[in-house]
C-alpha positions as CSV (number, residue, x, y, z in Angstrom):
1,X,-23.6,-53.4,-77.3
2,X,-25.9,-55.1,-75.0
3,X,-24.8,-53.5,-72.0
4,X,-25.0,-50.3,-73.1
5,X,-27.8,-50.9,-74.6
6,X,-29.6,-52.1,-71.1
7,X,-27.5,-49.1,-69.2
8,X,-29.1,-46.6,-71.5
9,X,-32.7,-48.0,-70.6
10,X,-31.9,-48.2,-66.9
11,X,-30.8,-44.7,-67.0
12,X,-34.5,-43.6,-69.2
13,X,-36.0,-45.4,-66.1
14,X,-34.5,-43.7,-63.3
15,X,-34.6,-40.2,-64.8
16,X,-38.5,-40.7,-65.6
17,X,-38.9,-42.2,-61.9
18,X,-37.3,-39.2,-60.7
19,X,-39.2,-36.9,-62.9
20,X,-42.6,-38.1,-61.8
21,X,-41.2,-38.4,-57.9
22,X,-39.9,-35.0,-58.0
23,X,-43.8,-33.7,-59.9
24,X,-45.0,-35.7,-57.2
25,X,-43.0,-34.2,-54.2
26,X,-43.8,-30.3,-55.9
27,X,-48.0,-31.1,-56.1
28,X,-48.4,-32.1,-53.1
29,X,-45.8,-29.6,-51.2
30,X,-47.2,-26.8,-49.1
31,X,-45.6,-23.2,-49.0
32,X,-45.7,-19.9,-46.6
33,X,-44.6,-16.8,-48.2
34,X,-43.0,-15.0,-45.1
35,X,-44.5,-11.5,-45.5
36,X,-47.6,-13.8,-43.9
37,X,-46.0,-13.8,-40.5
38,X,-46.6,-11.0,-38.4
39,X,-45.1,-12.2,-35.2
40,X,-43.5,-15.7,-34.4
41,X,-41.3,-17.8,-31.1
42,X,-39.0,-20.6,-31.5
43,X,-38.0,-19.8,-27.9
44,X,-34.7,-21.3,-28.8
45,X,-33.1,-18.6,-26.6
46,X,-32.4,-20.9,-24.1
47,X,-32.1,-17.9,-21.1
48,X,-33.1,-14.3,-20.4
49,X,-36.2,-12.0,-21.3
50,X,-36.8,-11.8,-24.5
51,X,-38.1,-13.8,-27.0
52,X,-36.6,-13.1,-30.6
53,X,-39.2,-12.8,-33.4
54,X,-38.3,-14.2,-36.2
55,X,-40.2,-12.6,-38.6
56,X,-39.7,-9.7,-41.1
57,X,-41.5,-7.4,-38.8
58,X,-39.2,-7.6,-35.2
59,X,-41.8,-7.8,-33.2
60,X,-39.3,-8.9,-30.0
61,X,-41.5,-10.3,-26.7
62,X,-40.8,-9.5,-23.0
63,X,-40.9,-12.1,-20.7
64,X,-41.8,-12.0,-17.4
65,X,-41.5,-14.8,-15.1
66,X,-41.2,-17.8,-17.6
67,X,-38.1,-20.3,-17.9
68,X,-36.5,-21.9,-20.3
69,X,-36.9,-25.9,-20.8
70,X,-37.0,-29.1,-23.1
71,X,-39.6,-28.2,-25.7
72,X,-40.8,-30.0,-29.2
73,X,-38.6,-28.1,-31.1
74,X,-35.5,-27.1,-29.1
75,X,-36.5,-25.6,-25.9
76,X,-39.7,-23.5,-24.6
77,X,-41.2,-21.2,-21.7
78,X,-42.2,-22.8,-18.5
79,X,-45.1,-20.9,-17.3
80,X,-45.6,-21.0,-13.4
81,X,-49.5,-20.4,-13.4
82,X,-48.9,-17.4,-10.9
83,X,-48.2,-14.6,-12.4
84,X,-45.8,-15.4,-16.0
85,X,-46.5,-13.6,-19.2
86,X,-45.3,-12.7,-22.2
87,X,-45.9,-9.3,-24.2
88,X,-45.5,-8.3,-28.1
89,X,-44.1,-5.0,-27.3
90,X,-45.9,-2.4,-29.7
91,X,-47.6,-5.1,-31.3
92,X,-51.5,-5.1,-30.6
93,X,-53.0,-7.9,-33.4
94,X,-55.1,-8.0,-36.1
95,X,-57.5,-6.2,-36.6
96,X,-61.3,-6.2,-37.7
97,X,-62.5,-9.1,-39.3
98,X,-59.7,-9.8,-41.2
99,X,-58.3,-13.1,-41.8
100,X,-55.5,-14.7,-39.2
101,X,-54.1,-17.7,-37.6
102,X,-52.3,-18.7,-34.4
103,X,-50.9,-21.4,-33.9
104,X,-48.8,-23.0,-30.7
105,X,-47.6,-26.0,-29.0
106,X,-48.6,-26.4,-25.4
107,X,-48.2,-28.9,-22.5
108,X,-50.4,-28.0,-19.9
109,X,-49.7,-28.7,-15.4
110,X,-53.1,-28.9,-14.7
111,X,-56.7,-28.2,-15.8
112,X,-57.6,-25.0,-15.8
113,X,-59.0,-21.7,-17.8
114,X,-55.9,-21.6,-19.1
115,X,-55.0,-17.6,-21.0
116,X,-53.2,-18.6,-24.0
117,X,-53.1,-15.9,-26.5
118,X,-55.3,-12.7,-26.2
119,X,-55.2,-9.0,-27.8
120,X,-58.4,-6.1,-27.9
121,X,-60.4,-4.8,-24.5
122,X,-63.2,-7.1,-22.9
123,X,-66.0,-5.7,-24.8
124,X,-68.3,-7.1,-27.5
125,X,-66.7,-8.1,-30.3
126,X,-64.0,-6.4,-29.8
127,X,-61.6,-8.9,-27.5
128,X,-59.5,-11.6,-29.4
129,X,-58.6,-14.2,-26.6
130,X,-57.3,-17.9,-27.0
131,X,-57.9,-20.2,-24.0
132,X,-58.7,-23.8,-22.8
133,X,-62.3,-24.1,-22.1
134,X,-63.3,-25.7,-18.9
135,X,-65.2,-29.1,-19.2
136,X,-65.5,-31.2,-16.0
137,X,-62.1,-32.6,-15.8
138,X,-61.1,-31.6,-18.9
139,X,-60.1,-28.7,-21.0
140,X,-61.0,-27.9,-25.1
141,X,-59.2,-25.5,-27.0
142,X,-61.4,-22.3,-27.0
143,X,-61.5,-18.8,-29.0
144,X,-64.1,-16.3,-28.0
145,X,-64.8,-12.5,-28.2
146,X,-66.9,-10.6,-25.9
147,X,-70.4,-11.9,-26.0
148,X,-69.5,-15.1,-27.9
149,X,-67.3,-18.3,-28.0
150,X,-66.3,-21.3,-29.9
151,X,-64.3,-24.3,-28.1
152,X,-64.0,-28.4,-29.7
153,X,-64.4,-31.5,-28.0
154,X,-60.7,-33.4,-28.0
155,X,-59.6,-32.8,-24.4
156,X,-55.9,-30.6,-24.2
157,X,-55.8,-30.7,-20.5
158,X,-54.3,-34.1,-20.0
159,X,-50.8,-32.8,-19.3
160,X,-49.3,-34.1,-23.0
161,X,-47.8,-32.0,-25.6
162,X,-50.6,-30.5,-28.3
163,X,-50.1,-28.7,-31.6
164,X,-53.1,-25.6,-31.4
165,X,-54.3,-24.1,-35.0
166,X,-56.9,-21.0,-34.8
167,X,-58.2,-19.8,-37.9
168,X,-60.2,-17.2,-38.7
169,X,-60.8,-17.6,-43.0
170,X,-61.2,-14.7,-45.8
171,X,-64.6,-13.5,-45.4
172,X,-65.8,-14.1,-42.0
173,X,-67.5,-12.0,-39.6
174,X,-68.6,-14.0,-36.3
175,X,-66.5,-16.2,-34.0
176,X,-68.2,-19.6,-34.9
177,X,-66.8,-19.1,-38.2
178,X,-63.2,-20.0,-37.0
179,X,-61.7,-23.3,-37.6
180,X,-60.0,-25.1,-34.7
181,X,-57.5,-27.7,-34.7
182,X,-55.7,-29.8,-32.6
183,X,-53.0,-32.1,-33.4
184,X,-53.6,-31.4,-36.9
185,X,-57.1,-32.4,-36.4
186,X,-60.3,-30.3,-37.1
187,X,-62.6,-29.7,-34.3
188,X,-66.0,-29.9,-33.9
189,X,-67.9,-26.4,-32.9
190,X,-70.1,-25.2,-29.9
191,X,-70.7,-22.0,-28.3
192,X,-72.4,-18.9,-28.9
193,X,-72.1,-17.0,-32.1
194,X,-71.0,-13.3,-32.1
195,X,-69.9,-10.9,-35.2
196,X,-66.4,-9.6,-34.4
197,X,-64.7,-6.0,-35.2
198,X,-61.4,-7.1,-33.3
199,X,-59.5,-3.9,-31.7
200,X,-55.9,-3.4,-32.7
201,X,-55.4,-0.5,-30.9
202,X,-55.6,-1.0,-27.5
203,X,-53.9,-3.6,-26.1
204,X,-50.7,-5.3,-26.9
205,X,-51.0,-9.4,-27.4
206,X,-50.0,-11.1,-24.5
207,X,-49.3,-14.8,-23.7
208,X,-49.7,-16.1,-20.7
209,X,-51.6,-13.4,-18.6
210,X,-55.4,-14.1,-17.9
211,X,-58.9,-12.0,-18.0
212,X,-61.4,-11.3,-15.8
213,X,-61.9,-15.1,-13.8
214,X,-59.9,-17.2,-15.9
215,X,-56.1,-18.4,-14.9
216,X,-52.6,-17.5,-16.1
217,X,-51.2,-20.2,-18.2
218,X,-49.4,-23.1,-16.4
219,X,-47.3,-25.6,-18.5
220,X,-44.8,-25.6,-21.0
221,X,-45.7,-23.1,-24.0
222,X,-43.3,-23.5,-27.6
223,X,-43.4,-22.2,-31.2
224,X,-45.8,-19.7,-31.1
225,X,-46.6,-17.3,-34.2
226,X,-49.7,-15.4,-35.7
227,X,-50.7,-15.1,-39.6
228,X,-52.4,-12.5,-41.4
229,X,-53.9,-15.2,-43.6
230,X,-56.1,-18.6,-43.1
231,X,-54.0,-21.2,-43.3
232,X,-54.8,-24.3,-44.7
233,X,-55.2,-27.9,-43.1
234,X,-52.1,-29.1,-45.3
235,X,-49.5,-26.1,-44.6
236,X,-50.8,-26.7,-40.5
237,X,-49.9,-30.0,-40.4
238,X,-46.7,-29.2,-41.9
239,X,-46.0,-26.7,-39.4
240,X,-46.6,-29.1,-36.7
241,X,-44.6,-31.8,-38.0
242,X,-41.9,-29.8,-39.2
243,X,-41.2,-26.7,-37.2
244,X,-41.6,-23.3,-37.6
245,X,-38.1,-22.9,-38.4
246,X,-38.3,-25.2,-41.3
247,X,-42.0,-24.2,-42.5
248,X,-40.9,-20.7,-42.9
249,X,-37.2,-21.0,-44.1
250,X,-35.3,-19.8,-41.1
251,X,-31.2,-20.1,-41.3
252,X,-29.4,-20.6,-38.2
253,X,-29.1,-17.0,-37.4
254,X,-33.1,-17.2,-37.1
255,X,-33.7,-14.7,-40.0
256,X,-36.4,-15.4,-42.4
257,X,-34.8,-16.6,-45.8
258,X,-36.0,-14.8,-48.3
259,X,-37.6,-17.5,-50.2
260,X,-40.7,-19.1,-49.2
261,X,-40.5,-21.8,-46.2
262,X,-41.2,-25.2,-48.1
263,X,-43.0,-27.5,-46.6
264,X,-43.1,-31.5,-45.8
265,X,-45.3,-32.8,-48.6
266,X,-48.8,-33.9,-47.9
């Protein structure tokens, strides 16, 4: 009677330890509802020109120039710094002020202006450009329009691998009001503020192919994808530690699932 008795309460243990593990795990785990996604890379192709988007929406990227190699997350372009792009064919960004974030992994060959992400013409308020910002030997990640700018401090130009996060949150209207992050790490903020009415019209997104004096990207570029929501600090840490694949519950085929991606918990 006594060893049932005790296997009984071991059993009450483990099931409440579970209980409150599993509570636990659920509170604190972060969660991307797909439909979020308007465009996103593994480049896990591995060879030819196009880059498979694995998102609802199709959005399939022509490459030009770049290679396939090693990346974090299964393999990645290899950009030249000569003349490699990439373009979201039929795809031109988001528009306005509305909300968005891009994130990326890069490993850079040198420092330079380097063109990471970009849609909308060169005129005021209207461009939407991602780049490395030019500090004396070093480089900070950088996101400006036409007529103003806002770059951090932790240098990205020292020729290691770095998880970018842009975000532009619900309710903003000037570039200064994005949040930048690097390595999962928020960024302080200089420049010069401008209000933005991003054009998603006129130009396709590209990555890879500069603007007016800057420099095509050089370096090793992997898991790229744009949001039309902020994301939070939480759900872009997961995504750098995890994957896109896993952060937005993507089967083997690389189709979306149609459940939401969870999330390593936080």
């Amino acid at each position: 009677m006594r060893v049932i008795s005790r296997s009984k309460s071991t059993l009450a243990w483990l099931i409440i330890i579970t209980f409150g593990l599993l509570v636990t795990a659920i509170s604190h785990t972060a969660v991307l509802d797909p439909k979020t996604v308007e465009v996103a890379y593994l480049f896990d192709e591995g060879k030819g020109t196009t880059a498979k988007d694995i998102s609802e929406n199709g959005r399939d990227g022509d490459i030009s120039g770049a290679k396939y190699t090693k990346g974090v997350f299964g393999t990645c372009l290899d950009y030249d710094g000569k003349d490699d792009n990439l373009v979201v064919t039929g795809y031109a960004g988001i528009g306005g002020t509305d909300p968005r974030t891009t994130v990326f992994w890069v490993k850079v060959g040198d420092t330079r202006e380097h063109s990471w992400v970009k849609w909308g013409p060169n005129l005021t308020g209207e461009k939407y450009y991602i780049r490395a910002h030019l500090r004396g030997a070093e480089c900070n990640l950088r996101v400006e329009v036409a007529g103003g700018q806002n770059y951090g401090a932790d240098n990205v130009c020292d020729k290691e691998w770095h998880h970018m996060a842009v975000v532009f949150p619900k309710g903003s209207d000037a570039v200064k009001d994005h949040d930048l992050y690097v390595d999962g790490k928020l960024q302080s903020k200089e420049g010069t503020d401008q209000a933005m009415d991003t054009n998603d019209k006129d130009q396709e997104v590209t990555m890879g192919d500069f603007l007016a004096h800057h420099n095509f990207m050089f370096g090793l570029f992997d898991e790229v994808a744009i949001f039309n929501v902020d994301l939070t600090e939480d759900q872009i840490k997961a995504i750098m530690d995890n994957g896109l694949q896993a952060a937005l519950g993507v089967d083997p085929q690389g189709k979306l699932a149609t459940s939401w991606g969870m999330l390593k918990k936080y």
